[in-house]
KOLGUPA-644904 format. One record per residue (C-alpha): residue number from 1; chain; residue in three letters; x negated, z negated, y. Coordinates in Angstrom, 1 decimal, decimal comma. Example, Ala and Ser with C-alpha at 12.3 -4.5 7.8 and 13.67 -1.06 7.14 Angstrom:
<nodes>
+-----+-------+------+--------+--------+--------+
:  nr : kette : rest :     c1 :     c3 :     c2 :
+-----+-------+------+--------+--------+--------+
:   1 :     A :  ALA :  -12,3 :   -7,8 :   -4,5 :
:   2 :     A :  SER :  -13,7 :   -7,1 :   -1,1 :
+-----+-------+------+--------+--------+--------+
</nodes>
This chain:
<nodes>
+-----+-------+------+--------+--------+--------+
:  nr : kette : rest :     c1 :     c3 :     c2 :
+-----+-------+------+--------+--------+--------+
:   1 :     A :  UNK :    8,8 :   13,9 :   -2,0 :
:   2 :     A :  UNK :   10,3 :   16,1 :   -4,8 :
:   3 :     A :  UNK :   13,1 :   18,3 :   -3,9 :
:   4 :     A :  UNK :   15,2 :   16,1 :   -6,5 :
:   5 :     A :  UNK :   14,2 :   12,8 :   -5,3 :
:   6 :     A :  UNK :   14,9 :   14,2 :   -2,0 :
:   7 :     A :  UNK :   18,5 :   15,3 :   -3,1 :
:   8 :     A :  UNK :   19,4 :   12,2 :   -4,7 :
:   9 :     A :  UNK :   17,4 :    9,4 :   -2,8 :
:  10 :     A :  UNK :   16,8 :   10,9 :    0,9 :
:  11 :     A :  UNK :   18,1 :    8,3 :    3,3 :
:  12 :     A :  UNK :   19,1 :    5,4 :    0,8 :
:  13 :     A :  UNK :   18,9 :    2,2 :    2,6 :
:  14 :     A :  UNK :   21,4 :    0,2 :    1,4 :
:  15 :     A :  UNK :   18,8 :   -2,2 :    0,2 :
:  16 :     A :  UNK :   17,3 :   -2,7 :    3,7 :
:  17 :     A :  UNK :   18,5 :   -6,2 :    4,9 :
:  18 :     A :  UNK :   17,9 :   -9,2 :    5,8 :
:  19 :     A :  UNK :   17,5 :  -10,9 :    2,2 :
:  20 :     A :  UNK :   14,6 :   -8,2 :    1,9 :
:  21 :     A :  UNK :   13,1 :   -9,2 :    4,2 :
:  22 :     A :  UNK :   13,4 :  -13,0 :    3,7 :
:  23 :     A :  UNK :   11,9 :  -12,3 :    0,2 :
:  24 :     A :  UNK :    8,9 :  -10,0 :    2,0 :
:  25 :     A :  UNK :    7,7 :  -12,9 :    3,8 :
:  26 :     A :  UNK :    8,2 :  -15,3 :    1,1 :
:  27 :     A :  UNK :    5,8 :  -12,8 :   -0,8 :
:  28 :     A :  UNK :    2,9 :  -12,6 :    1,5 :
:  29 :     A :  UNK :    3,0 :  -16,6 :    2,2 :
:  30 :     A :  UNK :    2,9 :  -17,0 :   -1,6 :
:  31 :     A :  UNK :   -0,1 :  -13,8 :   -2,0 :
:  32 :     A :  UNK :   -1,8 :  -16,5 :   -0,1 :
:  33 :     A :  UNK :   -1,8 :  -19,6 :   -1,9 :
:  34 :     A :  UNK :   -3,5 :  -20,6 :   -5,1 :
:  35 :     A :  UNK :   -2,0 :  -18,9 :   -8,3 :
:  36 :     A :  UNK :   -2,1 :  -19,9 :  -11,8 :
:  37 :     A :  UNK :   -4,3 :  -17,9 :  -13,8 :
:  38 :     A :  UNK :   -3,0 :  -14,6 :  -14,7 :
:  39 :     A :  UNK :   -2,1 :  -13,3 :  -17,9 :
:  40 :     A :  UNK :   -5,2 :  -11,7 :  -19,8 :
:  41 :     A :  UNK :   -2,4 :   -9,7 :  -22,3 :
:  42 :     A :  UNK :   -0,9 :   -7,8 :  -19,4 :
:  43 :     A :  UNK :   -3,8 :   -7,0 :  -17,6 :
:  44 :     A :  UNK :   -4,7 :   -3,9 :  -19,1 :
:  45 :     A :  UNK :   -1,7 :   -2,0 :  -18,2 :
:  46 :     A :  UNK :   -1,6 :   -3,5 :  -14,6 :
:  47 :     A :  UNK :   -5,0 :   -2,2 :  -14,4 :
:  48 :     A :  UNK :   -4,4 :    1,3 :  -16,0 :
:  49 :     A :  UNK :   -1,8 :    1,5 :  -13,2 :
:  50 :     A :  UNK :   -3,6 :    0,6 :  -10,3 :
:  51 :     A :  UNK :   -6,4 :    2,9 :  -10,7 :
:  52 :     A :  UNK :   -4,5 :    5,9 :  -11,5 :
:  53 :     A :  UNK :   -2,8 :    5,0 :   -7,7 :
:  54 :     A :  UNK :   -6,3 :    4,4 :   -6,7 :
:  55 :     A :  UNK :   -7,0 :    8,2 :   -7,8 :
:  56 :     A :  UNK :   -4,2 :    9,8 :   -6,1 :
:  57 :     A :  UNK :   -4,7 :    8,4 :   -3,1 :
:  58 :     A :  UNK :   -8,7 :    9,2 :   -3,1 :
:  59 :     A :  UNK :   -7,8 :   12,5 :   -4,4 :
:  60 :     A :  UNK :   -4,9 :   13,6 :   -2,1 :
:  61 :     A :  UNK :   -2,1 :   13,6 :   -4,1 :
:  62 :     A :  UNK :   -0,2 :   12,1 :   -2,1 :
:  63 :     A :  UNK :    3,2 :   13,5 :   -3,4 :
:  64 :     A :  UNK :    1,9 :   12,4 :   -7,1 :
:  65 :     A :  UNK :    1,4 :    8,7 :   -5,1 :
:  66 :     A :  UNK :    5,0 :    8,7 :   -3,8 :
:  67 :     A :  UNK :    6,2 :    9,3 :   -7,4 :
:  68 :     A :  UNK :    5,1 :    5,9 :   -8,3 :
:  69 :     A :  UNK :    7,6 :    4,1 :   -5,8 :
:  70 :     A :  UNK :   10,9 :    3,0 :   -7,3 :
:  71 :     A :  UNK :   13,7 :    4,1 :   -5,9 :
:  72 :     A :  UNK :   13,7 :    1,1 :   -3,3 :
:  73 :     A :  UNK :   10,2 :    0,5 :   -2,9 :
:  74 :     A :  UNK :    8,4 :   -1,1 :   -0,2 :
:  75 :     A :  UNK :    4,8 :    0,0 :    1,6 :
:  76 :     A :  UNK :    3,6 :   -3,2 :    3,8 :
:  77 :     A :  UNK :    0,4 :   -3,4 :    5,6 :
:  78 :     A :  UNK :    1,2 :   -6,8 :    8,0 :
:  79 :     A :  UNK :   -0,5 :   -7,2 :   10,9 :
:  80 :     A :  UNK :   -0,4 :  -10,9 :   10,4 :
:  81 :     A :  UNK :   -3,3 :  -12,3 :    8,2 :
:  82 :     A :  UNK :   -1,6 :  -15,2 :    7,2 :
:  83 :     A :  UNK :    1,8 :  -14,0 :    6,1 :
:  84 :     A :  UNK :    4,5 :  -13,1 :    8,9 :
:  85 :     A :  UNK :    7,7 :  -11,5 :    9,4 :
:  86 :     A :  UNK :    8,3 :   -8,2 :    9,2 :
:  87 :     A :  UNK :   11,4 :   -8,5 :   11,9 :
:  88 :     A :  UNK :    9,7 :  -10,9 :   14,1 :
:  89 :     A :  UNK :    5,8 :   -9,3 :   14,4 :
:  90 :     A :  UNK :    4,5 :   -5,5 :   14,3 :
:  91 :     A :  UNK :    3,5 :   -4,1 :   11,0 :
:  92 :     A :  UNK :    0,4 :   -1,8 :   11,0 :
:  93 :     A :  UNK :    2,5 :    0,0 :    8,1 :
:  94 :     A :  UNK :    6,2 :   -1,1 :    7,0 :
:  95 :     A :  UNK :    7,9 :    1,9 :    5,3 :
:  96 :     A :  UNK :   10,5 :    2,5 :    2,2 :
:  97 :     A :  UNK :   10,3 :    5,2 :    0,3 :
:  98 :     A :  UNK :   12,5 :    7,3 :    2,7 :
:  99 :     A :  UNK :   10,2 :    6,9 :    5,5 :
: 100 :     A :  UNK :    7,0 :    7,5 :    3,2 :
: 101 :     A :  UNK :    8,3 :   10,8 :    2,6 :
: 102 :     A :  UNK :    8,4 :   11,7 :    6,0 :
: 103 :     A :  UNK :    5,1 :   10,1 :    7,0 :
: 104 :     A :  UNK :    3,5 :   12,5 :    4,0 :
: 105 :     A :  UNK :    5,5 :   15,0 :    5,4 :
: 106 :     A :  UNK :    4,1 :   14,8 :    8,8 :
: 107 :     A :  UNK :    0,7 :   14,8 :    7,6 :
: 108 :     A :  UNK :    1,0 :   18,5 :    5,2 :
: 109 :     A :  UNK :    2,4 :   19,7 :    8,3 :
: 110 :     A :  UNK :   -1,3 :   19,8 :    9,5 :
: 111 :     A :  UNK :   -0,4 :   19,1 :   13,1 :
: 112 :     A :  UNK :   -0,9 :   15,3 :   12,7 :
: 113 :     A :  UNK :   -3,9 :   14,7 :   15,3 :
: 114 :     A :  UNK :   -4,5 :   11,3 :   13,7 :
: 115 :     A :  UNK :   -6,0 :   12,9 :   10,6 :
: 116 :     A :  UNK :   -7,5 :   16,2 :   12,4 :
: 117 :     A :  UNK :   -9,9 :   16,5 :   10,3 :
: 118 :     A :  UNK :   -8,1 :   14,5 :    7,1 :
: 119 :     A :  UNK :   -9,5 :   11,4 :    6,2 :
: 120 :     A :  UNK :  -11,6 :   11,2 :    2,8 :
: 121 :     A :  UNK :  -11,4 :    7,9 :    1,2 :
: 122 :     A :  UNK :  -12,8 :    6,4 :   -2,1 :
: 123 :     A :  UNK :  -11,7 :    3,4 :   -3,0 :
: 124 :     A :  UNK :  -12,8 :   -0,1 :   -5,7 :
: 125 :     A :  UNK :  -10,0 :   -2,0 :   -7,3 :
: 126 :     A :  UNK :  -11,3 :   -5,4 :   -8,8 :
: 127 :     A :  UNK :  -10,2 :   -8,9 :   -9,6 :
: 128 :     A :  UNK :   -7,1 :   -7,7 :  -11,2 :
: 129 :     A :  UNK :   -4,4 :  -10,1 :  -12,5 :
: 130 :     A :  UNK :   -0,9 :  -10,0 :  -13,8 :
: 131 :     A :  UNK :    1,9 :  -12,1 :  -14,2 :
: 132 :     A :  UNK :    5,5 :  -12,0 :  -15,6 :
: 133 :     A :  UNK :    7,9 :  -10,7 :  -12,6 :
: 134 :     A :  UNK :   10,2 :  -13,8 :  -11,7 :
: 135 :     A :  UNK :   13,4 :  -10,6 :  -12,2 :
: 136 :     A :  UNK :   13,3 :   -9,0 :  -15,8 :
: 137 :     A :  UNK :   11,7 :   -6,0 :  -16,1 :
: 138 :     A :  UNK :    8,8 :   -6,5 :  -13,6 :
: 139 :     A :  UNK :    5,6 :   -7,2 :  -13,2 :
: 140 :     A :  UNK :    3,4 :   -9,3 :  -10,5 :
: 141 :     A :  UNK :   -0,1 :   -7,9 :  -10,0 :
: 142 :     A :  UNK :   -2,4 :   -9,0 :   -7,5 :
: 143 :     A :  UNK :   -6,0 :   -7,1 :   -6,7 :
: 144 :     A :  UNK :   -9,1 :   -7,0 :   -4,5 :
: 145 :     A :  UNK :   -9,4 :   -3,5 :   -2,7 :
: 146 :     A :  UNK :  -12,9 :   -2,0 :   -1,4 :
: 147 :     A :  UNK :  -11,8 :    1,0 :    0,5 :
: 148 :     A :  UNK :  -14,4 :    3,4 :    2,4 :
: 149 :     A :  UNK :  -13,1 :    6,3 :    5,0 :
: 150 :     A :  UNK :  -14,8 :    9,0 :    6,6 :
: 151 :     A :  UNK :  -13,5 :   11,2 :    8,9 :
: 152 :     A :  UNK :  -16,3 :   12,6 :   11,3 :
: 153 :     A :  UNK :  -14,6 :   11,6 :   14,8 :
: 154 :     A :  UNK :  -14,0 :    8,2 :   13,7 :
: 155 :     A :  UNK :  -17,1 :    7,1 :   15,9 :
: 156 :     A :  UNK :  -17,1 :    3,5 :   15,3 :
: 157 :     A :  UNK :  -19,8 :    1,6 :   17,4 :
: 158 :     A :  UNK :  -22,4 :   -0,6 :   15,8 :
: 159 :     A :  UNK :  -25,0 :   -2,8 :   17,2 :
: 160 :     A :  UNK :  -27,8 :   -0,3 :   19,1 :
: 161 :     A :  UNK :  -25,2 :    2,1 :   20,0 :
: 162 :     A :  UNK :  -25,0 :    4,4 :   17,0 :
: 163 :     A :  UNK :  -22,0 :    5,5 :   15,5 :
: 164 :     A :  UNK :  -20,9 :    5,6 :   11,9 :
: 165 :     A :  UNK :  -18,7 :    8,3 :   10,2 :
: 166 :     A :  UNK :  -17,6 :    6,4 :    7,3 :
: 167 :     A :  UNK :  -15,7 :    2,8 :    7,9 :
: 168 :     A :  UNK :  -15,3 :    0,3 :    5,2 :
: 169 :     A :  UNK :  -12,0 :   -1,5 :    5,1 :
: 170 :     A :  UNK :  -11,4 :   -5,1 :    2,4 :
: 171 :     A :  UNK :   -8,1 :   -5,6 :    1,2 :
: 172 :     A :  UNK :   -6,4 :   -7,9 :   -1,2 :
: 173 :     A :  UNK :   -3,4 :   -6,6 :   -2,6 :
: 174 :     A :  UNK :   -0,2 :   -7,7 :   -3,9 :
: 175 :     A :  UNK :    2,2 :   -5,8 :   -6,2 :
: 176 :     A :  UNK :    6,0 :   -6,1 :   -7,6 :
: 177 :     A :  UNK :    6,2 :   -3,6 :  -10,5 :
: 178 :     A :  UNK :    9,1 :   -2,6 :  -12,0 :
: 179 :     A :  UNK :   10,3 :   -0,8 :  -15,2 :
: 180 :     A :  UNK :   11,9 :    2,2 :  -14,2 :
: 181 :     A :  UNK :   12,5 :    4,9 :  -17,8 :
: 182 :     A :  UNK :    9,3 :    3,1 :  -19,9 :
: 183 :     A :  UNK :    6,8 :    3,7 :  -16,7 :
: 184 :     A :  UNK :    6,1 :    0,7 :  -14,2 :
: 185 :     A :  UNK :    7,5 :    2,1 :  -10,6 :
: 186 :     A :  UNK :    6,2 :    0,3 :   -7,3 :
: 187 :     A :  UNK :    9,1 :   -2,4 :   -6,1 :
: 188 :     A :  UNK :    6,7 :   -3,5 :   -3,4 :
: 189 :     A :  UNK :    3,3 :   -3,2 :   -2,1 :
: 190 :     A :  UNK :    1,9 :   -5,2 :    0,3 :
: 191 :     A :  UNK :   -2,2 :   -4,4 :    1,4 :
: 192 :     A :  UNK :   -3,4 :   -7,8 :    3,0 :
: 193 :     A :  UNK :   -6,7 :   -6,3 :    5,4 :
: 194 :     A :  UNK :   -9,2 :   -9,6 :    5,7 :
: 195 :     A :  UNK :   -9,9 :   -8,1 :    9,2 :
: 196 :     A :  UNK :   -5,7 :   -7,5 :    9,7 :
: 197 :     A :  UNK :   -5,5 :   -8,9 :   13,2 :
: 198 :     A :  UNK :   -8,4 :   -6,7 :   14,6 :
: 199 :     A :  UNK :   -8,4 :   -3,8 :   16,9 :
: 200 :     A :  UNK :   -8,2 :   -0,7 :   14,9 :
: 201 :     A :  UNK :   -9,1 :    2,7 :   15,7 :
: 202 :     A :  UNK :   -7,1 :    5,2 :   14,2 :
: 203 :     A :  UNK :   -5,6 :    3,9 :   10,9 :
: 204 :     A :  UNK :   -3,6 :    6,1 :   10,1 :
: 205 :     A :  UNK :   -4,7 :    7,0 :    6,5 :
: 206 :     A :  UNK :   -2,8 :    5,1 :    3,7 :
: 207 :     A :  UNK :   -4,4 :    2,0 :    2,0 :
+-----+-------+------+--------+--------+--------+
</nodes>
């Protein structure tokens, strides 16, 4: 997090409650159910966004990544593949931007073990649509994520008992963009893993 954001933003959460996280869940049950088509004239600039984020993250600019995130945005991986409750059931990820900050933090410290070595990542964003935000200003964008890891400890076991270094993870993802000085900012994103509800080993790196 930049030294200003940090001075002006750093531990903001007056917008953490419970109508937050009444409108989460509404979100991921709606991210869920059939949508009218999207809206081919705003398509290109959803999708010019979400592959520049794709870069960052594949590239490791991770404090370029936080710099998307408005002011009160929202990082949700639930663990629950048909919606849930961020109160009521675990989150693999469930951070605002304060909290993202430290978990980037942690890992340029170099003493997070989870990502001893780092995690490299590329990633495919497809099936992009957008629609008109339901506040002014914003944007709804949903997407179809491909994202491959490979860290050389991850040792996941496949059939014959070999083990493969590089782990494929399918995502679909939902997005609340809003206009923040001309530039779309992050309101909310929430990374819906098909597999969501299955053991993981180590997933520590962000989707």
């Amino acid at each position: 997090m930049s030294s200003d954001r940090q001075a002006a933003d750093y531990g903001r959460v007056d917008h953490i409650d419970d109508a937050l996280y009444d409108a989460l869940a509404e979100r991921a049950r709606e991210s869920r159910a059939e949508r009218r088509a999207g809206v081919p004239e705003l398509r290109p600039q959803a999708e010019t966004f979400l592959y520049r984020e794709a870069r960052l993250l594949d590239g490791g600019h991770l404090d370029d990544w936080l710099e998307l995130f408005a002011d009160d945005g929202i990082y949700w991986v639930p663990i629950n593949p048909f919606g849930g409750d961020p109160r009521t059931e675990v989150s693999i990820h469930l951070h605002d931007v304060r909290r993202l900050g430290d978990y980037i933090a942690k890992l340029r410290t170099g003493w997070a073990h989870s990502q001893m070595p780092q995690s490299r990542t590329r990633r495919l964003v497809a099936n992009v649509d957008a629609w008109p935000g339901d506040e002014p200003g914003t944007l709804s964008v949903a997407s179809t994520t491909m994202i491959w890891e490979y860290r050389r400890t991850v040792g996941t076991e496949v059939p014959g008992g070999r083990e493969m270094d590089v782990r494929p993870f399918a995502a679909s993802c939902d997005y609340v963009l809003t206009e923040v000085a001309g530039d779309w900012r992050i309101k909310w994103k929430i990374v819906n893993l098909v597999n969501s509800d299955a053991g993981f080993a180590n997933l520590s790196f962000l989707l």
